[in-house]
N, C-alpha and C positions, 0 to 999 in steps of 0.2 A: 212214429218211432221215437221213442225216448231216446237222452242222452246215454244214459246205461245200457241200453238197447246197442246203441251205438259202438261202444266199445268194451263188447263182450268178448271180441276176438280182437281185438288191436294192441292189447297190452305188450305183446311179444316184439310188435312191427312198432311199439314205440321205442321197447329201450334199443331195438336193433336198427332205428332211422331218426329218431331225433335228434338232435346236436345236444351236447350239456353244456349250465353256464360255465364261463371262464373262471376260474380262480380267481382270477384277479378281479374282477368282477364281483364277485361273493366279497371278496374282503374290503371292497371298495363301499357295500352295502350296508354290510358291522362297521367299518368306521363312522361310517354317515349316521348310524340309526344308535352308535355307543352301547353295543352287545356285549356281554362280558356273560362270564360262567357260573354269574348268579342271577342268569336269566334262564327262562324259561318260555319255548317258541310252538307256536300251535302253526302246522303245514295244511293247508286247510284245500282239499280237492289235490293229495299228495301226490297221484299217478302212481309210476313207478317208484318215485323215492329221491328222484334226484337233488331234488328245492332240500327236503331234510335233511339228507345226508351231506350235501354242501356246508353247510349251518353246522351241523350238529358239534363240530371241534370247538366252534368258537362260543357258544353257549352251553349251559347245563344242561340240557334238557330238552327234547322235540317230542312232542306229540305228532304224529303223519296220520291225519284220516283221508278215507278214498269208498264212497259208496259201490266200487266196483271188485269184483272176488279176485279177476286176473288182473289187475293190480295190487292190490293189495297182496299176492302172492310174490310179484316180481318185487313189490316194496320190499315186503320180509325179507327175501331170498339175497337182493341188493344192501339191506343194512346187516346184514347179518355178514355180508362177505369183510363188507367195510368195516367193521366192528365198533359201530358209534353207541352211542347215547338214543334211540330213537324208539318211539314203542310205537307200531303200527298197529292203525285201530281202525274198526270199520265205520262210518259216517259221513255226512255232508252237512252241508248249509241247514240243511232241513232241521236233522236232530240235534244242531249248533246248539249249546245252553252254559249255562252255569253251572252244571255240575262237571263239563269237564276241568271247571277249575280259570285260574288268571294267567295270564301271559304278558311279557314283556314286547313282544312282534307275533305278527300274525303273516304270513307269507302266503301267497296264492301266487302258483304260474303257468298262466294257463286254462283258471280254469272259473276265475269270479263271471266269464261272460256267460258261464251255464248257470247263476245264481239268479236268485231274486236280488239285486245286489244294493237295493236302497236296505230290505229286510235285514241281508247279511249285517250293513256295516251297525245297522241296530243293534243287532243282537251281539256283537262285535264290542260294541261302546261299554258294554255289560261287563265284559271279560279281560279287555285290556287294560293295564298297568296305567297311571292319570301320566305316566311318561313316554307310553307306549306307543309303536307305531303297525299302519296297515301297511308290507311290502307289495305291489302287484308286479311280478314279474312276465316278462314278453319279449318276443323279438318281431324286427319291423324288417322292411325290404331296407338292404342299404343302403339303396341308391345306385350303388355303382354293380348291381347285380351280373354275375359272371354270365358268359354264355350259355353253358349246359343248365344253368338255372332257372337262365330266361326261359330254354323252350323245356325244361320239368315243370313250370311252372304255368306254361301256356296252358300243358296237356292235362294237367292235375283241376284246373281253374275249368278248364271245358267240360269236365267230368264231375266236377263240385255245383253246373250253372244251374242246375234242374235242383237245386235242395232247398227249400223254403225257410230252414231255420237258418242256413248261412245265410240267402240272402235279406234274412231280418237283421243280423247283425250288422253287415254291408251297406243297411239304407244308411241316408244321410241324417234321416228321423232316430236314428238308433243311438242313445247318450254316449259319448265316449266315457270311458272310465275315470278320468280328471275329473270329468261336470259330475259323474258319480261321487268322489271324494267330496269336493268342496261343497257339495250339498248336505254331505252327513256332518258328522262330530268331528271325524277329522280332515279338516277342512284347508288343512295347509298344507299346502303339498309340492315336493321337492322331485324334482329328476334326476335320474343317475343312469347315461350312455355309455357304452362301450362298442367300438366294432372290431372285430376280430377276422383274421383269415386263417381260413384252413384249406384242409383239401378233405375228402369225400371218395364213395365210389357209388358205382352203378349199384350196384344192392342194397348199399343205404337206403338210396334216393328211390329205391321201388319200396322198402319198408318204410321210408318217409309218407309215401304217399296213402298207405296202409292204414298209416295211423291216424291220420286227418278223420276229422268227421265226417268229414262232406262222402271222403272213398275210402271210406271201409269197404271191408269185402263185404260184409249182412248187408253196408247200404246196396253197392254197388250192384250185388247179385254175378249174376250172368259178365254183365260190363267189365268186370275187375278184372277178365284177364285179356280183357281186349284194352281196356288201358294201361295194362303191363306190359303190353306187347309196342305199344304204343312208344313208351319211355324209354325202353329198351331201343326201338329201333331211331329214336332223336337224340339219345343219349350216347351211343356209339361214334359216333365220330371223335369225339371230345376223350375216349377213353385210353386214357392211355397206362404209361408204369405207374407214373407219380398220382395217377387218382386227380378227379374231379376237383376245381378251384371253386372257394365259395366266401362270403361273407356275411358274418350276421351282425346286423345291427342291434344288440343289446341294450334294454332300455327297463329303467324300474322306476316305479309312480310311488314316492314316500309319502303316505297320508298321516298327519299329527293332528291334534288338538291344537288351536289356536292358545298361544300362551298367555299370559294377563297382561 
């Protein structure tokens, strides 16, 4: 099963379970990376839009591509509400080239671990500005993981253990995306954390689990509503008015050119 295979029905269960980054977070990333509104920014494996449409105030320009059709619908449908700067186009790593043109940042979040990603930043060195930066955007466990997190996360992980491409990504053999950077062109690479609390509800956190690759409903089959039934019933006790406590630890990889 390809990745696109993967998330032919998940596009809805992501914008309806995924968390977005923080604002403050976003602008902590243009200060860092020196964005301004005569740059120009390529969102590269867009999804729904969110990475673009964060961006798009503070630069002139976003290109968002997304080899997938229901994404790239909720892209449209999401920058069109927000009314940015953003042209949603259909592509991936694969048809990455030069005729899309030069960019000042290239943003991925989410989504460089389904690339070729030594190829990408090749083809990448191509397209970016001699000032320009690779953003990799992610979030980690926080550490101080809330309760109802913990056991979302037992049951989603026991339901992901049977998939052979997460657990390619999970070996210890598998590069992390740092040793990625500093192997290519841009080789110097900066960090930028954030953790944030929120709260959440139960339905998120079942569209959460939707949109993961490991448990899509196509992978899942049959399973997906035995492990909705599942979440629903370890997720209960925890539920209250005030909704679901959570934490995400926000984190972005700034890949440069080493300077002279």
């Amino acid at each position: 099963m390809s990745h696109l295979t993967r998330f032919e029905e998940a596009s809805r269960h992501y914008v309806l379970g995924r968390p977005q980054y923080p604002a403050s977070f976003i602008a902590r990333l243009v200060e860092a990376c020196r964005l301004d509104r005569t740059h120009r920014l390529l969102d590269l494996g867009c999804g729904p839009g969110a990475v673009a449409i964060a961006f798009a105030p503070f630069v002139g320009s976003v290109l968002a591509v997304d080899p997938e059709p229901g994404m790239l619908t909720e892209a449209r449908t999401a920058v069109a509400k927000a009314g940015v700067n953003v042209e949603v186009r259909e592509g991936s790593s694969v048809t990455l080239g030069l005729p899309w043109g030069r960019f000042q940042a290239v943003t991925m979040g989410r989504s460089f671990h389904w690339m070729d990603r030594a190829e990408t930043l090749r083809r990448l060195d191509g397209m970016i500005e001699p000032s320009g930066v690779v953003i990799l955007l992610a979030e980690e466990n926080a550490g101080t993981e809330s309760a109802p997190l913990r056991a979302w996360r037992e049951v989603v992980e026991r339901y992901s253990a049977d998939d052979p491409v997460r657990a390619e990504r999970k070996s210890p053999d598998y590069p992390k995306h740092q040793a990625m950077l500093r192997a290519s062109p841009f080789s110097e690479v900066e960090t930028v954390e954030e953790v944030e609390e929120t709260m959440t509800t139960v339905e998120a956190l079942i569209h959460r689990a939707y949109s993961m690759s490991s448990t899509t409903t196509r992978r899942l089959g049959a399973r997906a509503g035995q492990m909705e039934a599942e979440l629903r019933t370890v997720l209960a006790p925890y539920a209250g008015s005030s909704g679901l406590p959570e934490a995400h630890a926000w984190n972005a990889l700034i890949g440069r050119r080493p300077g002279p």
